[in-house]
C-alpha positions as CSV (number, residue, x, y, z in Angstrom):
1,X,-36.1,22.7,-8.1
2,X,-38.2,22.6,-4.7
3,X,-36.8,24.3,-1.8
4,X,-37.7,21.2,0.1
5,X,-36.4,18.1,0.0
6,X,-37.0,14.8,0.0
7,X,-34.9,12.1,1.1
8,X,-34.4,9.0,-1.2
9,X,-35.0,5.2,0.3
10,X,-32.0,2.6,-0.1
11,X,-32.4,-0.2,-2.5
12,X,-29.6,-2.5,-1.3
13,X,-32.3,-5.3,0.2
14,X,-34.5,-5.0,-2.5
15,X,-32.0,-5.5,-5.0
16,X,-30.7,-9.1,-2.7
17,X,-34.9,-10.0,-3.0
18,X,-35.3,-9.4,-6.6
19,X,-32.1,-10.3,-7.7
20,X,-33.0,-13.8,-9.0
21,X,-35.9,-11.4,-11.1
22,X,-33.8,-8.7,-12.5
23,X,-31.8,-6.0,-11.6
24,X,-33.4,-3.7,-9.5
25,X,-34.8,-0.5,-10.4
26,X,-32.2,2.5,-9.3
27,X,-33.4,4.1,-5.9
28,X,-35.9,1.4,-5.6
29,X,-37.3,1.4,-2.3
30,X,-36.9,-1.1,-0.2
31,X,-40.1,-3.3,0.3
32,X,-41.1,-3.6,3.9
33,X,-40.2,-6.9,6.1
34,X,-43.8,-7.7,6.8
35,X,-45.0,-7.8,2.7
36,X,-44.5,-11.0,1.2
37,X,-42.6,-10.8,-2.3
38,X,-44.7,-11.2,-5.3
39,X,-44.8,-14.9,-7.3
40,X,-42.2,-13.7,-10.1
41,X,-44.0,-14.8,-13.0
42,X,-45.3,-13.2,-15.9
43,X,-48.4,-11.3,-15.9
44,X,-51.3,-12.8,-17.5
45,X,-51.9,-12.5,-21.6
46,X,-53.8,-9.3,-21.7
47,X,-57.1,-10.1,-24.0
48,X,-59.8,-8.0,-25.7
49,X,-62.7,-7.8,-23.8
50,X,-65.8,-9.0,-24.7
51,X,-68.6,-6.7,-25.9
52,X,-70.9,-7.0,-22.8
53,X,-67.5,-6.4,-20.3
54,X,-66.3,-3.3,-22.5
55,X,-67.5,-0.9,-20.3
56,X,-68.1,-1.9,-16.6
57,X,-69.9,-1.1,-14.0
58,X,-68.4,0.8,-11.2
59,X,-66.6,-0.8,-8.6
60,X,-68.3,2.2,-6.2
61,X,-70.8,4.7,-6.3
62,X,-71.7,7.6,-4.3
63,X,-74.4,10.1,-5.1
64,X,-74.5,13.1,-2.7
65,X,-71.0,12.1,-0.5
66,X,-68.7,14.1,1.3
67,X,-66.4,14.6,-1.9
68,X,-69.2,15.1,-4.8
69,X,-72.3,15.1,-5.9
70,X,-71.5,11.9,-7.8
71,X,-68.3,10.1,-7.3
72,X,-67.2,6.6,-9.5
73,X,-64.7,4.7,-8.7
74,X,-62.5,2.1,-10.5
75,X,-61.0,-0.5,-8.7
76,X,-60.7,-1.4,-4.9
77,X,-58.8,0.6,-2.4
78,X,-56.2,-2.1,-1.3
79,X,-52.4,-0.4,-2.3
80,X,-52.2,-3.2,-5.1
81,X,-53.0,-5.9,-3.0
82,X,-50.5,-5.2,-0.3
83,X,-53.1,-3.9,1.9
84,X,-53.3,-0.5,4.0
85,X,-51.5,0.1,6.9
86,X,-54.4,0.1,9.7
87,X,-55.9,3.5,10.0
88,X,-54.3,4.4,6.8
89,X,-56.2,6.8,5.1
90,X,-54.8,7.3,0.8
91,X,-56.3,10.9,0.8
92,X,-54.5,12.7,3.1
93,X,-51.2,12.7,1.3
94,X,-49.5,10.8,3.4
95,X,-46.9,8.2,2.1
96,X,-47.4,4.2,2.0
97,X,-44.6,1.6,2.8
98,X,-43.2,0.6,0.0
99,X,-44.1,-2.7,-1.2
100,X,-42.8,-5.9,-3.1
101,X,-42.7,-6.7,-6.8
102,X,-44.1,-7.5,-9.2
103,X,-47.3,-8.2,-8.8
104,X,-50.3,-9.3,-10.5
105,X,-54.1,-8.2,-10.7
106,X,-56.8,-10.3,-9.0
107,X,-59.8,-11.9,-10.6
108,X,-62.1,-9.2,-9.8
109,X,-59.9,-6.0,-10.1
110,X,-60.9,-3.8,-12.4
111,X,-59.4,-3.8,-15.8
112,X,-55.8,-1.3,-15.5
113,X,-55.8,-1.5,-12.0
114,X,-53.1,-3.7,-9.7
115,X,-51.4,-4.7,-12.8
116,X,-47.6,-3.6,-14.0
117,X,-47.8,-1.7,-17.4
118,X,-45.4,-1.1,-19.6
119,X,-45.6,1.8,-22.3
120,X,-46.4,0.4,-26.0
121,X,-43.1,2.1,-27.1
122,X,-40.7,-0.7,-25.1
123,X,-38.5,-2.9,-27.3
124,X,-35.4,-3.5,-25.6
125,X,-34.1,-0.6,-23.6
126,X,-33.5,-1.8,-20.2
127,X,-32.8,-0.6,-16.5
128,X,-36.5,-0.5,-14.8
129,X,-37.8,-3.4,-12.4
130,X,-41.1,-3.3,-13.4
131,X,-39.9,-3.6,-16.8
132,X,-37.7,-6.1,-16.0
133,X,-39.6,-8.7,-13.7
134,X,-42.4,-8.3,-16.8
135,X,-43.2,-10.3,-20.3
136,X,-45.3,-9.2,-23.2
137,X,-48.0,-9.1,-24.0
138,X,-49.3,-9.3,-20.3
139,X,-47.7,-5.6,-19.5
140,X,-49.4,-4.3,-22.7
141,X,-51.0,-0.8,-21.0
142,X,-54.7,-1.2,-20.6
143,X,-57.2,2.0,-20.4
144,X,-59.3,2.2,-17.2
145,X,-62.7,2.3,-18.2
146,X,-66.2,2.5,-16.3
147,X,-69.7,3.1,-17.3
148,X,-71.8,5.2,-14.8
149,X,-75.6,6.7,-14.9
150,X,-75.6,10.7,-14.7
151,X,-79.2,10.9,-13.8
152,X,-80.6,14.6,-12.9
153,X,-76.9,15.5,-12.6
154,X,-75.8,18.4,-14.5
155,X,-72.2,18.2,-14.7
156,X,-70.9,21.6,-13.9
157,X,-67.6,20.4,-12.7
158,X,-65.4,17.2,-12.2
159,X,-62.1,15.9,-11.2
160,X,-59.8,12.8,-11.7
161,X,-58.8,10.9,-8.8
162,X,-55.5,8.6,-9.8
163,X,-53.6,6.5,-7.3
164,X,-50.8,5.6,-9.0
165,X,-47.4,3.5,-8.9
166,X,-43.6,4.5,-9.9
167,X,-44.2,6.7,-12.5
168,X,-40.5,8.0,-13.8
169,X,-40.6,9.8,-16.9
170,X,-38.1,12.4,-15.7
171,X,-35.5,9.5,-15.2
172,X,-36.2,7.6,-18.7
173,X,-37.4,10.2,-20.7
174,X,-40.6,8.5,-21.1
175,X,-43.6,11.2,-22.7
176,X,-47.0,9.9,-21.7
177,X,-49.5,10.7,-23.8
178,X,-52.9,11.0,-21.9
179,X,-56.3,10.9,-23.2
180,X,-60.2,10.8,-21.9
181,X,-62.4,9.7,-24.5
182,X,-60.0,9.4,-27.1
183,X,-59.0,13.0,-26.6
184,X,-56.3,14.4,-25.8
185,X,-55.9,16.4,-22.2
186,X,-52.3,17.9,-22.0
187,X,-53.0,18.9,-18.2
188,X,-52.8,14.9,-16.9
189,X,-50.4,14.5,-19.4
190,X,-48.0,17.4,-18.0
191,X,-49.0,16.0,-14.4
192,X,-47.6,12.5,-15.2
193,X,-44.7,13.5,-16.9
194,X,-43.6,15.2,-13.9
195,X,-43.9,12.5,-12.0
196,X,-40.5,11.1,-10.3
197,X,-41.7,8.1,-7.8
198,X,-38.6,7.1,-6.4
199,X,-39.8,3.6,-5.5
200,X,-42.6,1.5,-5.4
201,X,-44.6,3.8,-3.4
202,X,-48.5,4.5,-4.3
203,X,-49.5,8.1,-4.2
204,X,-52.3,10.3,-4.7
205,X,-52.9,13.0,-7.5
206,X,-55.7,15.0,-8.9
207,X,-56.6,16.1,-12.1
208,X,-59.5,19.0,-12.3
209,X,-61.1,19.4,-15.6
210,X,-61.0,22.1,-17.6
211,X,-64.4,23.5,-18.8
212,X,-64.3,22.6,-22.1
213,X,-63.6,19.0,-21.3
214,X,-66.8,18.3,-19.3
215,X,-68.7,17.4,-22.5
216,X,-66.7,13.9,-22.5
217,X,-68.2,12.7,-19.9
218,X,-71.8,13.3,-20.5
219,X,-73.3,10.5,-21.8
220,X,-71.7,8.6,-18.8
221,X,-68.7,6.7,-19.9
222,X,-65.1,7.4,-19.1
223,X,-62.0,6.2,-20.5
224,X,-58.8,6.9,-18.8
225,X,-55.5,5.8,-21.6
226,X,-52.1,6.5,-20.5
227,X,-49.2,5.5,-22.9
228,X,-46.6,6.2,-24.6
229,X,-46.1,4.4,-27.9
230,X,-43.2,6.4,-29.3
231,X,-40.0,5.9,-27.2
232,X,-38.4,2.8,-26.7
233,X,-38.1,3.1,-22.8
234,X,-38.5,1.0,-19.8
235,X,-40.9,2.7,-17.5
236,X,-43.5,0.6,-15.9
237,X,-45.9,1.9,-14.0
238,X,-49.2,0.8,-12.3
239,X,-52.9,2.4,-10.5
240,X,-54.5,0.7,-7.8
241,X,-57.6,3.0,-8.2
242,X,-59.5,5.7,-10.4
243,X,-62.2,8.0,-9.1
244,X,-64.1,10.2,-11.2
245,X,-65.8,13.5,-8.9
246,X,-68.7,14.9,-11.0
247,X,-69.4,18.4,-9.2
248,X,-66.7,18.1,-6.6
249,X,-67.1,19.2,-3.1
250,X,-64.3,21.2,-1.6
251,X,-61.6,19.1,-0.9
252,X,-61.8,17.4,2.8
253,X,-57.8,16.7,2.8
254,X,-56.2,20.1,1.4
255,X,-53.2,21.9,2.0
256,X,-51.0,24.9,0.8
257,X,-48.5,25.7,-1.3
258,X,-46.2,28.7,-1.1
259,X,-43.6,29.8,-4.1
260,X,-41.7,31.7,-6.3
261,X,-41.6,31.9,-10.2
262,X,-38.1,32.8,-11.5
263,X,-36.1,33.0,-14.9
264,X,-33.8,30.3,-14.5
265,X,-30.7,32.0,-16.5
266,X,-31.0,35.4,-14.4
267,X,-32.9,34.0,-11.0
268,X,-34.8,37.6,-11.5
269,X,-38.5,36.7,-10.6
270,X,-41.2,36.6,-13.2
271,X,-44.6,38.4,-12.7
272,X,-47.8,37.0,-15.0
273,X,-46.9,33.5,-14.8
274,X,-50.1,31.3,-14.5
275,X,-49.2,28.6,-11.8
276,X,-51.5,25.5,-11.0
277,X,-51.9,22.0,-9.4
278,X,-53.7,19.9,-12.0
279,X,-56.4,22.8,-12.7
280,X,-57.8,22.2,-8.9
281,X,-56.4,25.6,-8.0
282,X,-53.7,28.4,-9.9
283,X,-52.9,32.1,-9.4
284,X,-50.9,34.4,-11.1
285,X,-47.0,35.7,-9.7
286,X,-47.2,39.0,-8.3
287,X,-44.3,41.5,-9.5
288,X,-41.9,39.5,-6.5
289,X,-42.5,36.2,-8.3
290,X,-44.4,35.4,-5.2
291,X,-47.7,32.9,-5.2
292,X,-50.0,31.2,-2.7
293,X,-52.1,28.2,-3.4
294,X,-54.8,27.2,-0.8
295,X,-56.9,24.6,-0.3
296,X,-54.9,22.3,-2.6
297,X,-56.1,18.7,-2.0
298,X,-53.7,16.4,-0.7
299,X,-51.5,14.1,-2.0
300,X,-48.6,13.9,-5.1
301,X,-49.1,17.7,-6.0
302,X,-48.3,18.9,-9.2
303,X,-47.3,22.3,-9.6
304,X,-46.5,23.9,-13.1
305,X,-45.6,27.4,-14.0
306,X,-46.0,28.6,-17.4
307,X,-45.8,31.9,-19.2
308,X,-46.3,32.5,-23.4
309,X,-42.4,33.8,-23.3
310,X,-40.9,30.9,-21.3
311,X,-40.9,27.1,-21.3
312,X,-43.3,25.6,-18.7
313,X,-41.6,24.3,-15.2
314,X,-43.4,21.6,-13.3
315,X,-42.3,20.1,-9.6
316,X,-43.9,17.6,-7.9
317,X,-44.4,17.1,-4.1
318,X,-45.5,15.7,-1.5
319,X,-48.5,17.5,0.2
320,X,-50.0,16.0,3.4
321,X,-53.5,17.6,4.8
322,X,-53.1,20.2,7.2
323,X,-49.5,21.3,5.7
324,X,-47.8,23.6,3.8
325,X,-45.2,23.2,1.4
326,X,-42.3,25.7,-0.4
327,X,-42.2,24.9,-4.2
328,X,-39.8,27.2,-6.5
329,X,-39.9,27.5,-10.5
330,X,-37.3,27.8,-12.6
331,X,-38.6,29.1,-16.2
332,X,-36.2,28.6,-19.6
333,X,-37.4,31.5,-22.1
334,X,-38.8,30.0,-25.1
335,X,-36.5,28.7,-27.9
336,X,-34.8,31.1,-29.7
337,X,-33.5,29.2,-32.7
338,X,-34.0,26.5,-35.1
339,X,-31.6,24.5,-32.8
340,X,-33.3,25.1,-29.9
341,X,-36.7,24.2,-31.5
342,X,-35.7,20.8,-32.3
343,X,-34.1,19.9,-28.9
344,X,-37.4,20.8,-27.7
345,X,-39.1,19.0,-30.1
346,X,-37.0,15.4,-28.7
347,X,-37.4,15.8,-25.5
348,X,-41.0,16.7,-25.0
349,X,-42.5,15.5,-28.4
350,X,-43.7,18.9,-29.3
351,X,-43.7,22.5,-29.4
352,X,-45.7,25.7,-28.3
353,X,-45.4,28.4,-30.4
354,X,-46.7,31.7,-29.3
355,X,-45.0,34.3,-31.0
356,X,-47.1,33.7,-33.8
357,X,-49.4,36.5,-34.5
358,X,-52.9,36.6,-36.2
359,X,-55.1,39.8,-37.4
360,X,-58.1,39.8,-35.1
361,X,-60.1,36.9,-35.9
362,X,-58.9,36.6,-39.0
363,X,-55.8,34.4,-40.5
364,X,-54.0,36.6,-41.5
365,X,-50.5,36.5,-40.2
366,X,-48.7,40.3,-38.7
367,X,-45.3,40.7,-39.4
368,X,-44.6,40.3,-36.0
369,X,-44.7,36.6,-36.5
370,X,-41.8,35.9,-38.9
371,X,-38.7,35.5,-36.4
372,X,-40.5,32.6,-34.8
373,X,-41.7,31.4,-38.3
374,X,-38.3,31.6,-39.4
375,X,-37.2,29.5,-36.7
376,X,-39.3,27.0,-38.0
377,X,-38.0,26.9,-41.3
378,X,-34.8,26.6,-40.4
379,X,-35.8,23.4,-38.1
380,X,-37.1,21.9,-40.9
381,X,-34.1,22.9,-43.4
382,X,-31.4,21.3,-41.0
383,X,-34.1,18.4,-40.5
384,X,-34.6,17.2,-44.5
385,X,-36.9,14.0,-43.3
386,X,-38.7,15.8,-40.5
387,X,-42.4,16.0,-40.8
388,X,-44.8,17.8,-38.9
389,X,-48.0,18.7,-37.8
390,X,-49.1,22.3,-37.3
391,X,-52.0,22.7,-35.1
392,X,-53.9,26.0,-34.6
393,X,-55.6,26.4,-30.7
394,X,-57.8,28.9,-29.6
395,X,-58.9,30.2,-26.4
396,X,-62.9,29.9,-25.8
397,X,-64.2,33.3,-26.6
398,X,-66.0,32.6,-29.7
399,X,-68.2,29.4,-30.6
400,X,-66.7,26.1,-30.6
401,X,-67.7,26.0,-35.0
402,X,-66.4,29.3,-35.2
403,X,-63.1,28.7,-33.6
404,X,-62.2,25.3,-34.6
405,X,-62.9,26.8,-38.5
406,X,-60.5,29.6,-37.5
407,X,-58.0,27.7,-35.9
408,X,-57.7,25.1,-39.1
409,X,-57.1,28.6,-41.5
410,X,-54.4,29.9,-39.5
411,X,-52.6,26.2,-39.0
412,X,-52.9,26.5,-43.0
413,X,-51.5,30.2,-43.2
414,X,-48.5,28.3,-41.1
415,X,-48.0,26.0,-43.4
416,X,-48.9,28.3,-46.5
417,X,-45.7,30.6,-45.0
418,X,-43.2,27.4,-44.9
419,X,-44.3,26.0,-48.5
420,X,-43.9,29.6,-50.1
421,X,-40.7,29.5,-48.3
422,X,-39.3,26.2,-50.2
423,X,-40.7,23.5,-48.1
424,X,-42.3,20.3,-49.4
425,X,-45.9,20.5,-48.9
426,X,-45.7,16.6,-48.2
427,X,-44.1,17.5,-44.8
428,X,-46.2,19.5,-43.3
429,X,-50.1,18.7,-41.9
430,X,-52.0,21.3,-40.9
431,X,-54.8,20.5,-38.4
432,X,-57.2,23.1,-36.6
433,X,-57.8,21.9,-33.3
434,X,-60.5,25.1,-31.8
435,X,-60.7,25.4,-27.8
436,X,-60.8,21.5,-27.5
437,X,-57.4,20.9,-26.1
438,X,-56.7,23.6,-23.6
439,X,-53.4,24.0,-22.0
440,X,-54.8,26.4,-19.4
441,X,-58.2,27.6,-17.7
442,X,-60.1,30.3,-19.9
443,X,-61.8,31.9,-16.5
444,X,-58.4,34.4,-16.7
445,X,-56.3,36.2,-19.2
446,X,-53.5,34.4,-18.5
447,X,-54.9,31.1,-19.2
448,X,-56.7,32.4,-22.7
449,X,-53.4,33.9,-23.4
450,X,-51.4,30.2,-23.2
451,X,-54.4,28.8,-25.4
452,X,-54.3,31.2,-27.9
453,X,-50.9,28.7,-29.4
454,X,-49.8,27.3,-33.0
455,X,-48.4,23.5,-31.8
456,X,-45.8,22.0,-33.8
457,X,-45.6,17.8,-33.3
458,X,-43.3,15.2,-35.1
459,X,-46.2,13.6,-37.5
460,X,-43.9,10.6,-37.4
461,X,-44.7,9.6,-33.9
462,X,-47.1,6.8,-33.3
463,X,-50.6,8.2,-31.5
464,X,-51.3,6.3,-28.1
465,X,-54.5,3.5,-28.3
466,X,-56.9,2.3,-26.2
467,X,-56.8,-1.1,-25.0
C-alpha cells in the first residue's frame, strides 16, 4: 500500500459515449471534450507478416543522444493517435488526458503499437472496455519487433522504454507472461503485472536489463511479447511506443523514491530486503526498514520488495521529474503449507522456493530442505491431476555450462525426492534453467541470494507466442 494516494477519474460520461459499444470499463476515465471518439468498429484481421516485413527497421535512431549511446525506437510518439498536449513532454512522468476508445492503428505504425490487444487466454469473461468494443482475431496480441545495426557498439548496458495503455492485471487477475527473444525476463513481467491504470491514460515505464540478459540483443534484433495465454480474462491493453537504450546515459527526467519495508502480519520493519524500480536502481532496507532510491527515471515506477523468507510486494506510482515520492511495502512470509503453496500457485502461476538447500555446488540436498519439500508433496497429494515443472536457478558465480548443468541435477534431485516419496513420475518435469532467468541483480548478495531458487510452475498452462 503507498502512503500516497491517488485520486481515481469518474466514468459517468464515458460510459453515456461508449454506451452504444459496450459497457464501460469500471473507473474508466473519462475521455477529454476536445478528443473525437474512435470509429467503433473492429480492429483489422491481424496477419502474418511477410518474410521481408518480419523484422523492421526502426521507426528512430540515435547514436550518441542525450539518453544512450544507441537508442531504437518502435513506433511514433503520438499518445495512440490522440496527439500530445502542446509542450507535452511523455518522459517526465507527467500524466496525459485521457483519451477515447477504441482505436485502431494507422497504416504506418509499427506492428503492436496504437492497436487494442487482448491477452490469447480471452474466451468469454467479460467486464473490460477494451475487451468489449474489440473482435477477434484483430485484438490477437502482436510482439513489437525491430531490427537495428550495433556497429562498434559494445553493449555494456541497456534499458526498455514502454509507453503503455490500461494495463490491469491487479483488477482481473490477468498474469502476463513477458519475454525478449523468446526468453523469458520475470522483471518486465513483475513490472506489468503491477500495473493498475485506472483509465485510458498512457504512461511511461522502464525496464533495465539484467546482466545476463544483454546477450539477447547482440546480433541486433529485439522482440518485445507480452501475453497471457492461460486465463480467460478480459484485459486489453495497448503501447504507443518502444525504445530500446543500448549503454544508457543517466537518466535526464529522474526522481526519488523514499520507503519502508515491513512484515505485513506484524508491521515490524524488515532489514535485507532487496528493493528496486525495474533493475534501473535498488538498495537494501536498513535495520528501520528504511530505503532511498535516487535518480529513478520518471514515469509509472515500479517498485518491488523482495526477500528469500517473504513473498515479493510490488506498488506502482506515479513519479514526475524533479519529485519525490513515499512508497511502503507490505511483505507476506513465504507459504507455510501445502495450502498455502497452491493458492500461490493460482494466483501468480508459480512458485519460488528458497528453502531448499544444496551441498556446495553439488546436488545433493541438506536436510534442511525437507519441510519446504514436504510442502510440496503435500500440494501435489491434495492436487491428484496437478503437474508441474521444477526448475533449478542459479546465481552467476560459476560458468553459464557449469551452472545450467548444475541447476538441471538439482531440479532432478527435486523431483528424485517427490517420486521416492510416492509421486507419479509422469507429473513432474524437471528443467535446469542456470543464471538465464534472474529474478534479481547478481552485483549484491541480496540479489544472488533471490537467484539461487527451485521454481515450481503448473506444466498445464499454455507458454505465451510470438505473433
Amino acid at each position: 500500500m503507498l502512503i500516497v494516494s491517488f485520486p481515481r477519474r469518474m466514468h459517468a460520461l464515458a460510459c453515456c459515449l461508449l454506451l452504444a459499444l459496450a459497457a464501460c470499463k469500471p473507473q474508466q476515465s473519462t475521455p477529454v471534450a476536445d478528443v473525437a471518439a474512435a470509429t467503433p468498429a473492429a480492429l483489422p484481421v491481424a496477419t502474418q507478416p511477410a518474410e521481408d516485413q518480419a523484422w523492421p527497421a526502426p521507426d528512430k535512431v540515435e547514436r550518441d543522444g542525450p539518453d544512450a549511446e544507441l537508442m531504437v525506437q518502435i513506433g511514433d510518439l503520438d499518445n495512440f493517435g490522440f496527439g500530445f498536449p502542446k509542450d507535452f513532454d511523455p518522459f517526465t512522468g507527467k500524466s496525459t488526458p485521457p483519451h477515447a476508445f477504441p482505436f485502431q492503428p494507422g497504416d504506418k505504425d509499427a506492428r503492436g503499437t496504437d492497436r487494442i490487444m487482448v491477452v490469447s487466454g480471452h474466451k468469454a469473461a467479460g467486464g473490460d472496455g477494451y475487451t468489449g468494443t474489440t473482435e477477434r482475431p484483430g485484438n490477437l496480441p502482436q510482439s513489437l519487433r525491430v531490427v537495428f545495426e550495433l556497429g562498434d557498439i559494445k553493449v555494456a548496458g541497456a534499458a526498455l522504454q514502454l509507453f503503455v495503455d490500461d494495463f490491469q492485471a491487479p483488477v482481473w487477475g490477468t498474469r502476463y507472461q513477458a519475454r525478449i527473444n523468446g526468453v523469458e525476463v520475470p522483471l518486465l513481467a513483475t513490472t506489468l503485472n503491477a500495473l493498475d491504470q485506472t483509465g485510458p491514460i498512457g504512461k511511461l515505464i522502464t525496464v533495465q536489463l539484467l546482466p545476463e540478459q544483454l546477450a539477447l540483443l547482440r546480433d541486433g534484433k529485439l522482440e518485445v511479447a507480452i501475453d497471457d495465454p492461460a486465463n480467460d480474462v478480459a484485459d486489453g491493453f495497448a503501447f504507443d511506443f518502444a525504445r530500446l537504450l543500448i549503454n544508457p546515459k543517466p537518466w535526464r527526467h529522474a526522481g526519488t523514491i523514499h520507503g519502508i519495508a515491513v512484515d505485513k502480519a506484524s508491521g515490524e520493519p524488515l532489514a535485507g530486503v532487496l528493493v528496486s524500480t525495474g533493475n534501473t536502481r535498488q538498495a537494501t532496507t536498513s535495520a528501520d526498514g528504511g530505503f532511498l532510491l535516487e535518480g529513478v527515471p520518471a514515469g509509472l515506477a515500479v517498485v518491488s520488495g523482495s526477500h528469500p523468507d517473504y513473498q515479493a510486494d510490488t506498488e506502482a506510482a506515479d513519479l514526475v521529474s524533479g519529485e519525490r515520492i513515499d512508497v511502503r511495502l507490505e511483505l507476506e512470509p513465504s507459504a507455510k503449507t501445502g495450502e498455502s503453496l497452491g493458492e500461490q500457485l493460482d494466483k501468480q502461476g508459480k512458485v519460488d522456493l528458497y528453502g531448499i538447500y544444496f551441498d556446495t555446488d553439488k546436488a545433493v540436498l541438506k536436510d534442511e530442505s525437507t519441510a519446504v519439500l514436504e510442502q510440496v508433496l503435500a500440494l501435489l497429494e491434495a492436487r491428484s491431476h496437478l503437474q508441474l515443472i521444477v526448475g533449478g536457478h542459479t546465481d552467476a558465480e560459476g560458468g553459464d555450462t557449469h551452472n545450467q548443468a548444475l541447476s538441471a541435477r538439482r531440479a532432478e534431485a527435486v523431483v528424485a525426492w517427490l517420486v521416492e516419496r510416492g509421486v507419479d513420475t509422469a507429473r513432474l518435469r524437471a528443467e535446469g534453467h542456470g543464471e538465464a532467468r534472474p529474478v534479481a541483480n547478481n552485483d549484491s548478495g541480496e540479489g544472488r541470494a533471490l537467484n539461487r531458487r527451485v521454481e515450481l510452475r503448473d506444466a498445464s498452462e499454455p507458454v505465451a507466442a510470438s505473433r
